[in-house]
VEXGUSE-217822 format. One record per atom (N, C-alpha, C, O): residue in one letter; x, y, z. Coordinates in steps of 0.1 Angstrom, whole numbers, padded with zeros to 4 digits, always signed. Example, Ala and Ser with C-alpha at 12.3 -4.5 7.8 and 13.67 -1.06 7.14 Angstrom:
residues 2
A+0132-0057+0078;A+0123-0045+0078;A+0132-0033+0078;A+0142-0033+0085;S+0128-0022+0071;S+0137-0011+0071;S+0129+0000+0079;S+0134+0011+0080;
***
This chain:
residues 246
X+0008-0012+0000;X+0000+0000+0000;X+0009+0013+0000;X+0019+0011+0007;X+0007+0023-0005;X+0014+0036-0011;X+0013+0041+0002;X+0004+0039+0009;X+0026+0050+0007;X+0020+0058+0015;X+0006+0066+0016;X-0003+0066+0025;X+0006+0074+0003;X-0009+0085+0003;X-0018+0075+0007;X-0026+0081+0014;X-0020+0063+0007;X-0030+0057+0007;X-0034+0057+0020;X-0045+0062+0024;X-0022+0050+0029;X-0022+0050+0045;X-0028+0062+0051;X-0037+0063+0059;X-0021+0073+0044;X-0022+0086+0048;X-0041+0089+0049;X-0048+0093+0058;X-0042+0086+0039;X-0065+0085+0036;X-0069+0078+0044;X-0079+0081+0050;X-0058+0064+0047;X-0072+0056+0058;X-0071+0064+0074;X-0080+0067+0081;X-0055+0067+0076;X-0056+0075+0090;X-0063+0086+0091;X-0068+0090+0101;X-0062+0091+0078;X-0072+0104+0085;X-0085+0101+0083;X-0092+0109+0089;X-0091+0089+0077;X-0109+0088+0077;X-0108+0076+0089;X-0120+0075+0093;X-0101+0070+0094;X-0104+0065+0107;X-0105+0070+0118;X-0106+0063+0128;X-0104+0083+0116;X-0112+0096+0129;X-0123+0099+0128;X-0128+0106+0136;X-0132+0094+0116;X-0149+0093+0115;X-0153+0089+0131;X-0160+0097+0138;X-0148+0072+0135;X-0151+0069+0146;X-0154+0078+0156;X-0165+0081+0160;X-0142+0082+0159;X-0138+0096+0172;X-0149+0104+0166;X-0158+0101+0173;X-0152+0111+0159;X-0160+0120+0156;X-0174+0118+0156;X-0181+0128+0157;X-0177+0107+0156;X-0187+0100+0163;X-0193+0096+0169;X-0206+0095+0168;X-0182+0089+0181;X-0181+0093+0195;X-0179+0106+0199;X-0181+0107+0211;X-0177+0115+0195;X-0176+0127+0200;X-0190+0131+0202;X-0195+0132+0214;X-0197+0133+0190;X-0213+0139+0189;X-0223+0132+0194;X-0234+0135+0191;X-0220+0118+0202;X-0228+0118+0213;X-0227+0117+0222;X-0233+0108+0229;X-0218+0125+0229;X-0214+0130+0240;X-0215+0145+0238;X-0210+0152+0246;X-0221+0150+0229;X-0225+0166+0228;X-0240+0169+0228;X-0248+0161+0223;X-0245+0180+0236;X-0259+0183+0237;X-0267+0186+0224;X-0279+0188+0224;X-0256+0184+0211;X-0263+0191+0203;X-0268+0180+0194;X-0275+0181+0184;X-0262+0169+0199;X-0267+0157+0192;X-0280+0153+0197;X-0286+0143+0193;X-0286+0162+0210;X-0296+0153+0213;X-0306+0171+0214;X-0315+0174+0222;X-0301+0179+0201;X-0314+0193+0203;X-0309+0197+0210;X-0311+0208+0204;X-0301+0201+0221;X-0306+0210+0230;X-0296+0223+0223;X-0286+0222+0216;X-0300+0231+0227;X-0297+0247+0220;X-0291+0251+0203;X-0281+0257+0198;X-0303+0242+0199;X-0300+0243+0184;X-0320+0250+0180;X-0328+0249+0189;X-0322+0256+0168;X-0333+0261+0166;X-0338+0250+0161;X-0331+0242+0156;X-0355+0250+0163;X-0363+0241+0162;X-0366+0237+0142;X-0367+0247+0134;X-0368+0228+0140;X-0375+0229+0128;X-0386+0230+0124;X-0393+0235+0133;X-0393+0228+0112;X-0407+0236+0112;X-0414+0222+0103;X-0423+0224+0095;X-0409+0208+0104;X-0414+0197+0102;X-0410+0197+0090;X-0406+0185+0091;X-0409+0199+0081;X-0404+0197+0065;X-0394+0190+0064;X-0384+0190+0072;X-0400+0179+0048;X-0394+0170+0045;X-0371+0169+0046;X-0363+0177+0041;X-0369+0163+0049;X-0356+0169+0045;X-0348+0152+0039;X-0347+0142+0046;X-0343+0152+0027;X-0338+0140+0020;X-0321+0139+0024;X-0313+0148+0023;X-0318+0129+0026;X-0304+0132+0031;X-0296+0117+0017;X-0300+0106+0018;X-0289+0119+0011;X-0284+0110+0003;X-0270+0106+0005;X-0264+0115-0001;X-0262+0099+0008;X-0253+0091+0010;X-0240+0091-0001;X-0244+0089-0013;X-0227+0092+0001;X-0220+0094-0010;X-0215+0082-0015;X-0217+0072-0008;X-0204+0079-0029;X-0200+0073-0033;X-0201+0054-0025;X-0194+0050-0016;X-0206+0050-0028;X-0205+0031-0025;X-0211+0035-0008;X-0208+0027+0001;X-0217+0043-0006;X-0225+0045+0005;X-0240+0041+0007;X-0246+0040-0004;X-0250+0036+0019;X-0264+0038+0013;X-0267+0044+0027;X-0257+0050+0032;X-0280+0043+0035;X-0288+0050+0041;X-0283+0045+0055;X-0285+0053+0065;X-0279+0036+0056;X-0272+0029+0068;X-0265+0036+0077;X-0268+0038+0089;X-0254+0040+0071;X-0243+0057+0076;X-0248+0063+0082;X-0247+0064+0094;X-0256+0070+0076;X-0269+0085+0081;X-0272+0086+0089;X-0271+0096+0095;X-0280+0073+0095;X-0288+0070+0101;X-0290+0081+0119;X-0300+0083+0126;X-0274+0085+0120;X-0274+0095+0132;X-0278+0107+0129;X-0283+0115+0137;X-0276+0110+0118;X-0279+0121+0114;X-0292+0126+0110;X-0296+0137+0111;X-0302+0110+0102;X-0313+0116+0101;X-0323+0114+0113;X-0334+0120+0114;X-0317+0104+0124;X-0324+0104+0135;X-0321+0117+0141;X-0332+0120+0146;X-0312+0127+0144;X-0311+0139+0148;X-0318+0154+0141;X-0320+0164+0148;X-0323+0152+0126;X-0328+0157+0122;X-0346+0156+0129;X-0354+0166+0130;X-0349+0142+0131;X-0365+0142+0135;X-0362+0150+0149;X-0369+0159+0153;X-0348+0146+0157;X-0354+0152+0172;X-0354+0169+0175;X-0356+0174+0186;X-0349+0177+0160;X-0349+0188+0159;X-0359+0191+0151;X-0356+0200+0143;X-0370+0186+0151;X-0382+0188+0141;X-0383+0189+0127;X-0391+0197+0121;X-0374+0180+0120;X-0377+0178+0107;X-0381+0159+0105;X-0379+0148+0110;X-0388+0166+0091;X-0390+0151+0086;X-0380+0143+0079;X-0382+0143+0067;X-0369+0134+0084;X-0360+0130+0075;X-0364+0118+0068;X-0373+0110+0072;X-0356+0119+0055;X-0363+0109+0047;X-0352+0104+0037;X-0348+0113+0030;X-0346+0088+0037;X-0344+0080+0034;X-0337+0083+0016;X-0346+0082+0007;X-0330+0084+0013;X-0325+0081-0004;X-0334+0068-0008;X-0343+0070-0016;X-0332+0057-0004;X-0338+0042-0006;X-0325+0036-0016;X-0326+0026-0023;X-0314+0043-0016;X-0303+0041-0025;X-0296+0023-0019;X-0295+0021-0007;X-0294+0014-0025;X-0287+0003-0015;X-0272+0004-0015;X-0264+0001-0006;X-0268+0013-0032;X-0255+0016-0031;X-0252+0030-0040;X-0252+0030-0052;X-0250+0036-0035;X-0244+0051-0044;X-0230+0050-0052;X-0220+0056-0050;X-0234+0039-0061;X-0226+0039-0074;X-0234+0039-0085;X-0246+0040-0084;X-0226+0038-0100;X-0230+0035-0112;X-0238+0047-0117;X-0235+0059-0112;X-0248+0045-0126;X-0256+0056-0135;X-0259+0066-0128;X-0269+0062-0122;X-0256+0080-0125;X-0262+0091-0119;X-0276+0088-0121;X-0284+0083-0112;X-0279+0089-0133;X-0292+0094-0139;X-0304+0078-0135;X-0316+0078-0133;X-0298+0071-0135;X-0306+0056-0126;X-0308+0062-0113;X-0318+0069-0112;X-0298+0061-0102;X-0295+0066-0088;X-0312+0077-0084;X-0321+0078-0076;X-0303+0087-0098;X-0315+0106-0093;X-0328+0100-0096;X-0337+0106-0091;X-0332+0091-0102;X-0342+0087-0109;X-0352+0078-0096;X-0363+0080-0091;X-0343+0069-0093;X-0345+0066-0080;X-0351+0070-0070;X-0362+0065-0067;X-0345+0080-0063;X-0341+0086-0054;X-0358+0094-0055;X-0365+0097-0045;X-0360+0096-0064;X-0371+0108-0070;X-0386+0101-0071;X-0397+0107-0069;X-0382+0086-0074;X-0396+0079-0069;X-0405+0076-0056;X-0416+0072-0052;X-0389+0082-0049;X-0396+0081-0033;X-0399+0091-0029;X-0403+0092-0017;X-0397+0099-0034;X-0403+0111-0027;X-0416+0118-0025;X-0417+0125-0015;X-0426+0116-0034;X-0442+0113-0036;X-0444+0111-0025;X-0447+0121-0019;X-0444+0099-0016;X-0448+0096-0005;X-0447+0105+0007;X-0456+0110+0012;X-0433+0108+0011;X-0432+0114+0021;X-0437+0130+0023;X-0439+0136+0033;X-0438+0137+0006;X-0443+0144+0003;X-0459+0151+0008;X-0462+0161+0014;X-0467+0136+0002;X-0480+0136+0009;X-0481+0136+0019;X-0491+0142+0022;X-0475+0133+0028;X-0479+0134+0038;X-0469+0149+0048;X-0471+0152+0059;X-0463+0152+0042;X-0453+0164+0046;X-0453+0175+0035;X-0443+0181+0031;X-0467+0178+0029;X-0463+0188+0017;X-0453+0202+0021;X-0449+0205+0032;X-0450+0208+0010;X-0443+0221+0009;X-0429+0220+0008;X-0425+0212+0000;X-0419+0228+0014;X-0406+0231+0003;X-0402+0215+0009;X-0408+0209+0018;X-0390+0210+0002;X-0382+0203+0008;X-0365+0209+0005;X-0359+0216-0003;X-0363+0203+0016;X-0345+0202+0020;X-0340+0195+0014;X-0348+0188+0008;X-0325+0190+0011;X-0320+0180+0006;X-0304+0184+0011;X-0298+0195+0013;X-0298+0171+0013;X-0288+0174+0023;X-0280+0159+0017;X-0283+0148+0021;X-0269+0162+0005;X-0262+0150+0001;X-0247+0155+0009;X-0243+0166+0013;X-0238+0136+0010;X-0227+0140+0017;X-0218+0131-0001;X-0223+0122-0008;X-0205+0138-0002;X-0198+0133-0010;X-0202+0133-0025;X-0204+0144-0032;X-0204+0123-0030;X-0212+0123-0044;X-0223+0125-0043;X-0228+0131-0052;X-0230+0120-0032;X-0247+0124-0026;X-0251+0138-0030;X-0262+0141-0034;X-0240+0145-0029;X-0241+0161-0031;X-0246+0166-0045;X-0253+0176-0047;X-0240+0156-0055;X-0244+0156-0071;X-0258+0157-0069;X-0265+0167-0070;X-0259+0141-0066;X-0275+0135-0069;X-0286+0148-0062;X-0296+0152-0068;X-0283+0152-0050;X-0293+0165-0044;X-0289+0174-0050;X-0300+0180-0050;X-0280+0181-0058;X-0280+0195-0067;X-0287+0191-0078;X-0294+0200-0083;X-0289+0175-0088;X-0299+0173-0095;X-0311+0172-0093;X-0320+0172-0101;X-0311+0170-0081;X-0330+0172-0075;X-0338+0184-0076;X-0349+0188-0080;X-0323+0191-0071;X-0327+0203-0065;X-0331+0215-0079;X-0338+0224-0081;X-0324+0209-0083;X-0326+0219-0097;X-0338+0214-0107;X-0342+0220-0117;X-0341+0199-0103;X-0356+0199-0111;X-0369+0203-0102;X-0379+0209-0107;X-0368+0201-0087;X-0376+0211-0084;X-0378+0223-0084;X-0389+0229-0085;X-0369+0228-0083;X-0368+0247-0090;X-0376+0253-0076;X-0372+0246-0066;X-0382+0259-0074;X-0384+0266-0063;X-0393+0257-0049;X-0397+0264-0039;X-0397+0243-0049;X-0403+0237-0041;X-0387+0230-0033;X-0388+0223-0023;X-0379+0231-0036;X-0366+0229-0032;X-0356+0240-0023;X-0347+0248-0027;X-0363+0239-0011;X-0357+0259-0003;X-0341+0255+0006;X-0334+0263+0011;X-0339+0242+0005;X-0323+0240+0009;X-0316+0232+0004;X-0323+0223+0000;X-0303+0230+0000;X-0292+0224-0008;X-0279+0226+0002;X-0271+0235+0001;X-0280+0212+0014;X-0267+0214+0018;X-0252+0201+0011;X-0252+0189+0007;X-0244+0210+0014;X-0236+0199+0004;X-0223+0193+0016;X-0217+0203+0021;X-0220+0184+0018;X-0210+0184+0027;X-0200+0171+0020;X-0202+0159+0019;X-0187+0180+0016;X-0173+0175+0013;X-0178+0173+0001;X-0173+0162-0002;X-0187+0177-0009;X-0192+0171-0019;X-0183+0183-0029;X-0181+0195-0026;X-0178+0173-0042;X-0175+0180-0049;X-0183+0186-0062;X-0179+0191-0072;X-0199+0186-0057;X-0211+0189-0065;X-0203+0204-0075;X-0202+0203-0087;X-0199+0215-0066;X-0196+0225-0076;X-0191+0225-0089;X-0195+0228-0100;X-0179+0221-0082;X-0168+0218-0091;X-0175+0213-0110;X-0175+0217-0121;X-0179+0199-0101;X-0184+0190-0113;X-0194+0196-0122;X-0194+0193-0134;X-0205+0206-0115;X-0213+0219-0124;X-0202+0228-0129;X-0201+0230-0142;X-0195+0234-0121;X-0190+0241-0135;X-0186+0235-0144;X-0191+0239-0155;X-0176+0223-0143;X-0173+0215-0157;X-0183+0216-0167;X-0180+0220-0179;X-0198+0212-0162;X-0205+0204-0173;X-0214+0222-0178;X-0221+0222-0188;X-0212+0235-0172;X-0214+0245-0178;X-0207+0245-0188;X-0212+0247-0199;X-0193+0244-0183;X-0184+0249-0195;X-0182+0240-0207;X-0172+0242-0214;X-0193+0228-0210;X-0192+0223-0220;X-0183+0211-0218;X-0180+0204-0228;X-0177+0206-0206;X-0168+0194-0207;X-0175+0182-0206;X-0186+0180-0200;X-0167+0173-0212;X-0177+0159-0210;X-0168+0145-0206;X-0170+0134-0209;X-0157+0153-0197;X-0150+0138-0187;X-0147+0149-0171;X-0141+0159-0169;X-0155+0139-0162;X-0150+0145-0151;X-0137+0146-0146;X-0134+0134-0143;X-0129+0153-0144;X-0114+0156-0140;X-0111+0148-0126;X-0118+0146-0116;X-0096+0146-0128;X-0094+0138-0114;X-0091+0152-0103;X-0090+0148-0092;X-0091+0159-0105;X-0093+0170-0095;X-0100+0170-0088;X-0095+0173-0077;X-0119+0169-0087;X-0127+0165-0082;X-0124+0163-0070;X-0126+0171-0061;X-0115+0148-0071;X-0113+0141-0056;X-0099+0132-0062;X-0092+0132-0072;X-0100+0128-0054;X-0083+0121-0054;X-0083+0105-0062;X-0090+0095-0059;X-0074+0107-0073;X-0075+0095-0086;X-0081+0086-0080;X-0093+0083-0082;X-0071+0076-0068;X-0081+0065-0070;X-0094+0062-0067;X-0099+0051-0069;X-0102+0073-0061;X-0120+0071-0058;X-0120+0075-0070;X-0126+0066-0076;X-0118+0083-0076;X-0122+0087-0091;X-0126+0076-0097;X-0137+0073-0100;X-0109+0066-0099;X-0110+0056-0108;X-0118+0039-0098;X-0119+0027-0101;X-0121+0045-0091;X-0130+0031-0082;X-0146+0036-0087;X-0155+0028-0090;X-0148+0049-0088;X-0163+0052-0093;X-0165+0046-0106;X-0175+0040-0109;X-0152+0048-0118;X-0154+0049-0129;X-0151+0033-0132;X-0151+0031-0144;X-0147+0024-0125;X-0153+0009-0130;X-0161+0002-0120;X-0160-0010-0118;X-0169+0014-0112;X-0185+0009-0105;X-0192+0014-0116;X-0203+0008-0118;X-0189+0021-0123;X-0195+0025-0133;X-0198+0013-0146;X-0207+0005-0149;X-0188+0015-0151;X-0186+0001-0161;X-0192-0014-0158;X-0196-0022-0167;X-0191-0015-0145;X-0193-0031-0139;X-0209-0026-0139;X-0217-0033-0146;X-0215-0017-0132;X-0230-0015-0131;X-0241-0013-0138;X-0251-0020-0139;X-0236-0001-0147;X-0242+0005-0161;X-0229+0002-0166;X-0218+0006-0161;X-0229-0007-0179;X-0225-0006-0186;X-0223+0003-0204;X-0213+0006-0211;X-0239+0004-0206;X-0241+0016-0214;X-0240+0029-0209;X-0240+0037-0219;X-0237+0037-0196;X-0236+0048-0194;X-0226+0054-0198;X-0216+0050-0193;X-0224+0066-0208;X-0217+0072-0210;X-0212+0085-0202;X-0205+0094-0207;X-0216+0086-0187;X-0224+0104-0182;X-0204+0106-0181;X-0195+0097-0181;X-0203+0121-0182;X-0215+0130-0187;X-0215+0132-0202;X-0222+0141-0207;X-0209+0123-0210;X-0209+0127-0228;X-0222+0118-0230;X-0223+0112-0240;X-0231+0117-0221;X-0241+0110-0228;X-0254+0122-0232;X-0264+0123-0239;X-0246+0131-0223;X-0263+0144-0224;X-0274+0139-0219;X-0284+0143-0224;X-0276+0129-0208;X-0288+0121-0204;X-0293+0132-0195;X-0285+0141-0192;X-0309+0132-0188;X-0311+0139-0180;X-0308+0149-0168;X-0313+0159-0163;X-0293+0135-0166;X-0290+0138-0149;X-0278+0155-0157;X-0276+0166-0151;X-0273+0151-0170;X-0263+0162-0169;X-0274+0174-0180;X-0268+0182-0188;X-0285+0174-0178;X-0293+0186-0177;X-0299+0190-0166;X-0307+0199-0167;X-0297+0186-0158;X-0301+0191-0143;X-0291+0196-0140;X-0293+0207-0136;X-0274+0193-0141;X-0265+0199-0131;X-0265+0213-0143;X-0261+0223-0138;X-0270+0213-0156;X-0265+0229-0164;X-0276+0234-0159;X-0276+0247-0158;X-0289+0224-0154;X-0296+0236-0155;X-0295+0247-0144;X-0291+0243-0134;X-0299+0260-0144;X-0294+0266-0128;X-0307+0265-0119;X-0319+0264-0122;X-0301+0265-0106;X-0311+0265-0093;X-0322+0280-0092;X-0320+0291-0096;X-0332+0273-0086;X-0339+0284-0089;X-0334+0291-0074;X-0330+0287-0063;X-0339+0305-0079;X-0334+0319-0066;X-0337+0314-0055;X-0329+0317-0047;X-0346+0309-0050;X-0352+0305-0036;X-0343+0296-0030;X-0344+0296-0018;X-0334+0288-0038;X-0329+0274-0032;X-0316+0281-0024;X-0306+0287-0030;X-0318+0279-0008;X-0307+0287-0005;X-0294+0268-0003;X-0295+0256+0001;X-0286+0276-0008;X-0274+0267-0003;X-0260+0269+0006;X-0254+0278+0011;X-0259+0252+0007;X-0247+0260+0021;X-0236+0243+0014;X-0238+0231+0013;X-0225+0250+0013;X-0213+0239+0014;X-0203+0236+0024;X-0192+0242+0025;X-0206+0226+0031;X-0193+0224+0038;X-0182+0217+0037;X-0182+0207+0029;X-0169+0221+0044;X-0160+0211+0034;X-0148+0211+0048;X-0149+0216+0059;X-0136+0201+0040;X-0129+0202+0057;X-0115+0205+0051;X-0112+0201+0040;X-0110+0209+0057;X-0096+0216+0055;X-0082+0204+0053;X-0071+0205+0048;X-0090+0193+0063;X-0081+0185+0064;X-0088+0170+0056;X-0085+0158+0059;X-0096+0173+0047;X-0105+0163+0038;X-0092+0155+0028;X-0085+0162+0021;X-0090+0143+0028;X-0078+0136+0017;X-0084+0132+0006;X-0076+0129-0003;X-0102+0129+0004;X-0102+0127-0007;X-0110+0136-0017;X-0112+0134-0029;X-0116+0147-0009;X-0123+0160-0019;X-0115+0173-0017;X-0119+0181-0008;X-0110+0175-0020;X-0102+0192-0021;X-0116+0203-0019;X-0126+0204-0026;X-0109+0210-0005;X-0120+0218-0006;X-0124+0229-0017;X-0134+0235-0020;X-0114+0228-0021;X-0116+0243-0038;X-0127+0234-0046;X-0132+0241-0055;X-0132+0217-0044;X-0139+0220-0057;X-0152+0222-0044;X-0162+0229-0047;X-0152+0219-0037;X-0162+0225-0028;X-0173+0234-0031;X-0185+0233-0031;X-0165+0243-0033;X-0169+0258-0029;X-0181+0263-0039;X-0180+0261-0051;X-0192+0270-0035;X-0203+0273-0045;X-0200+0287-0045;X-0196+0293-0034;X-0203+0295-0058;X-0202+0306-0060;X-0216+0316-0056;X-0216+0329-0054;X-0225+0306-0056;X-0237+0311-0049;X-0248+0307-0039;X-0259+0301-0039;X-0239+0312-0029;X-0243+0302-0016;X-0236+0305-0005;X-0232+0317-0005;X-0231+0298+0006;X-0224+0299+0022;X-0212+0288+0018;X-0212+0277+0014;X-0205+0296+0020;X-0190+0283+0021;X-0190+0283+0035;X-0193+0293+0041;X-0188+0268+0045;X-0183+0267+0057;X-0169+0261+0056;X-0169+0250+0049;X-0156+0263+0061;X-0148+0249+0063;X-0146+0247+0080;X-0150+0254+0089;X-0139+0234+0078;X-0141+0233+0094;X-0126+0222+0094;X-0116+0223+0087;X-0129+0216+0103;X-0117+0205+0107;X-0127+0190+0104;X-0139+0189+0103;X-0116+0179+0103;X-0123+0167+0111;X-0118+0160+0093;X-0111+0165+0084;X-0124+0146+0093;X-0123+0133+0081;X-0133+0139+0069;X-0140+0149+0068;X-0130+0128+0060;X-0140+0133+0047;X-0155+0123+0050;X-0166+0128+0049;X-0154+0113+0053;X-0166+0101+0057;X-0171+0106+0070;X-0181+0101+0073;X-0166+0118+0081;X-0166+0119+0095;X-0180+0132+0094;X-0186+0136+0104;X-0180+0138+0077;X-0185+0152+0081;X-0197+0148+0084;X-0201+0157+0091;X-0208+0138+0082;X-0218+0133+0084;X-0218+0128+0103;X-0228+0125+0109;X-0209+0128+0105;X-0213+0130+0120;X-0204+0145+0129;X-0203+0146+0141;X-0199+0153+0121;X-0189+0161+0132;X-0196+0172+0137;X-0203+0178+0130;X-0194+0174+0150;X-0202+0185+0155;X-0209+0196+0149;X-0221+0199+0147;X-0196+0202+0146;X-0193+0215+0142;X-0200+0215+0126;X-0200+0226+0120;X-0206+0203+0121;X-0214+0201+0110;X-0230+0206+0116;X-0237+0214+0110;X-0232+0198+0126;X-0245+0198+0130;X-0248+0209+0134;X-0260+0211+0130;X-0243+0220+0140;X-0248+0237+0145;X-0246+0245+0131;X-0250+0256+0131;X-0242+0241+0121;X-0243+0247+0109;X-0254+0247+0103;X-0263+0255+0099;X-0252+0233+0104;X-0268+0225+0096;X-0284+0228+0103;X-0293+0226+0096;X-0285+0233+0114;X-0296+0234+0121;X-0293+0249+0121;X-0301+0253+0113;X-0286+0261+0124;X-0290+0273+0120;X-0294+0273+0104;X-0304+0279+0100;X-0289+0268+0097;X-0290+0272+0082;X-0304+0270+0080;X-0312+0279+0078;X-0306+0253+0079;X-0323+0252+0075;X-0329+0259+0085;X-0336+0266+0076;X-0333+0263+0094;X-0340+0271+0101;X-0342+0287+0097;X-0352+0294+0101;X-0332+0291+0088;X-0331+0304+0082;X-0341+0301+0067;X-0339+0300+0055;X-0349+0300+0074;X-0363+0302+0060;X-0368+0315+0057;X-0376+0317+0048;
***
């Protein structure tokens, strides 16, 4: 194993700690964080991830008064546009029964799949948080007309582990030179209402916070792992003033 390599797993085996940390913090259990106002909120899971991970996170979202709600993803690899398509069938339900704006809150590649949600809802979509996700980045590419995502993104080898989950899963997918739906959602722009917030971590080894950064929206950075920001404190008092700022 390469050094860099080692270097990735020690710093994402502080997810643990970081997750022991935030339940041993008040804010993991509400207390002096602003309340929610019951709205749906979708939380999606990144790269070879599914709903399992979250699961602290979206149970902390219900005890701060939102409705958290499930991707139904079993694995966040292969076809974007399968995945967003997905992801999009479940949402009807929780809908009905929780009408009005929804939230959407991807971590890593999750971040993609919620900026293409987010942008086919257009104004029923009032939050877009992105955490360590290199969602930006990969929109401006596909503005400017490119059609291979760069290993800049994130660090070659997740690149090249996505791109033969890709091949092994969908094998017809071309994204993004295919022009399929998922890469007219990321050109298309968010509508004005959708406020966004990106978080990113300074000491992240496998997403560079520069592609992070949205040019229209809240940059936060912070400390802590790239797999960790879904549990790190200092994630969660972000995330609960933000959606609360309706």
């Amino acid at each position: 194993m390469a050094d860099d390599q080692r270097a990735v797993l020690r710093q994402e085996a502080k997810a643990l700690r970081e997750l022991a940390a935030l339940h041993r913090d008040p804010i993991f259990y509400g207390r002096g964080v602003p309340r929610g106002d019951g709205r749906v909120v979708l939380v999606v899971p990144g790269l070879f991830g599914n709903d399992s991970y979250l699961q602290p996170l979206r149970a902390w979202l219900g005890r701060i008064g939102y409705a958290p709600a499930r991707s139904t993803l079993s694995i966040n690899a292969g076809c974007p546009n399968r995945l967003r398509t997905q992801i999009e069938q479940s949402l009807p339900r929780h809908l009905e029964r929780r009408p009005g704006p929804l939230c959407l809150v991807g971590h890593s590649r999750g971040g993609m799949l919620a900026w293409a949600i987010a942008s086919r809802l257009q104004e029923r979509a009032s939050h877009l948080v992105l955490l360590g996700s290199p969602a930006p980045a990969v929109v401006a590419m596909m503005r400017r007309g490119g059609d291979q995502v760069p290993n800049t993104v994130a660090t070659s080898s997740v690149v090249a582990a996505g791109a033969r989950a890709l091949r092994m899963l969908d094998p017809d997918c071309s994204v993004p030179s295919c022009g399929c739906e998922y890469t007219d959602d990321l050109r298309r722009p968010l509508h004005p209402a959708t406020s966004v917030l990106s978080i990113c971590s300074r000491d992240d080894p496998i997403v560079p916070p520069a592609s992070c950064t949205v040019t229209a929206g809240e940059n936060v950075e912070i400390g802590g792992s790239h797999s960790g920001l879904v549990y790190n404190r200092a994630v969660y008092g972000h995330l609960a003033r933000f959606l609360a700022a309706t």
